[in-house]
C-alpha positions in Angstrom: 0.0 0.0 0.0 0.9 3.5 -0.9 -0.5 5.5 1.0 1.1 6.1 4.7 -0.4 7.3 7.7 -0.2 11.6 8.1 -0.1 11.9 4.1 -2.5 14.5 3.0 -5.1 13.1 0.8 -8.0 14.1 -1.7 -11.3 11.4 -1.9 -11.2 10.5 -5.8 -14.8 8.8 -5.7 -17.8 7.9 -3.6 -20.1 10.0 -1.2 -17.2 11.8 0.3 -15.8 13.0 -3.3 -14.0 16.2 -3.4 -13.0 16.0 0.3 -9.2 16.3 1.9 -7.8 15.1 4.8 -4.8 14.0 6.8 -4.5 10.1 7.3 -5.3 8.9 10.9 -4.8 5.3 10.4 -3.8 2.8 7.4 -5.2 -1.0 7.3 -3.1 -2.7 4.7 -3.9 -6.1 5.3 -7.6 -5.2 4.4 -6.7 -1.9 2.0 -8.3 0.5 4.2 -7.7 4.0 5.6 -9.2 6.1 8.2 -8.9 10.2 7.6 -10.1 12.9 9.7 -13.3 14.7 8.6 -14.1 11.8 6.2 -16.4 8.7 6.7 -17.3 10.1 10.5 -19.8 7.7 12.4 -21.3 8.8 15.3 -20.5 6.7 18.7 -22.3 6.5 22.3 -19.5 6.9 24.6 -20.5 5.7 28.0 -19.5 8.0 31.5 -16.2 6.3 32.8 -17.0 8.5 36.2 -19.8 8.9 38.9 -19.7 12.1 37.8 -19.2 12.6 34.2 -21.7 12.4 31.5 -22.3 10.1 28.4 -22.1 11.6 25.2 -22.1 11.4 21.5 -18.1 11.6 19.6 -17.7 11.3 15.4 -15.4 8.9 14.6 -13.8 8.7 11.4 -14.5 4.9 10.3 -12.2 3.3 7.5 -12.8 3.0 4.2 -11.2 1.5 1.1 -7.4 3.1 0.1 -8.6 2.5 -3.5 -11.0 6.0 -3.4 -8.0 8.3 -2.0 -5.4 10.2 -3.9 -2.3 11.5 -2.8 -2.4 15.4 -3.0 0.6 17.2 -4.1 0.2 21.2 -5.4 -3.8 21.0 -4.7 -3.8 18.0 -7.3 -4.3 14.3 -6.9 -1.4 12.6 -7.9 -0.9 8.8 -8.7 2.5 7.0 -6.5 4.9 5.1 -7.7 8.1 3.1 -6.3 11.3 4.1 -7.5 14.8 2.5 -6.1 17.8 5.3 -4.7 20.9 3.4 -4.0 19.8 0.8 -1.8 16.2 2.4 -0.6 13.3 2.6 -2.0 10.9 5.8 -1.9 7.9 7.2 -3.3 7.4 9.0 -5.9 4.7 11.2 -7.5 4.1 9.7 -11.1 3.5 13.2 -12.8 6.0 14.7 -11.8 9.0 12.4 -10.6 9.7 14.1 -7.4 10.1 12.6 -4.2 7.2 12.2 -2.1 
């Protein structure tokens, strides 16, 4: 998987289309991600105290890595693999630089 946790990324398709976030969270064994602002649940949260209330939080659920993009200049840009001396990094297919 491509995409890392704390990339900024753009939502290339679905209900959340149009939408950027940072990445909170990557799943690779099922091809998911979790980004703030996007894909946000609501959850009961129960009160841990005597004295502290229950309430409602938004969650940001995961969902497939296959509807993100990588943003780089206010653009979505594909990622690709390219090998440095003995490393290998990403980089943005349009442009060739580093990611």
């Amino acid at each position: 998987m491509r995409i890392h946790k704390g990339d900024n990324i753009i939502v290339i398709s679905g209900a959340y289309k149009g939408k950027t976030g940072k990445v909170r969270a990557v799943f690779p064994d099922r091809g998911f991600v979790a980004v703030d602002g996007v894909n946000l649940k609501k959850k009961h949260q129960k009160a841990r105290r005597a004295n502290q209330k229950g309430q409602l939080i938004e969650v940001a659920m995961p969902f497939p890595a296959s509807k993100v993009a990588l943003i780089e200049g206010g653009k979505p840009v594909r990622v690709g693999r390219k090998l440095i001396g003995e490393k290998w990094v990403r980089v943005s297919r349009k442009t060739g630089k580093e990611i």
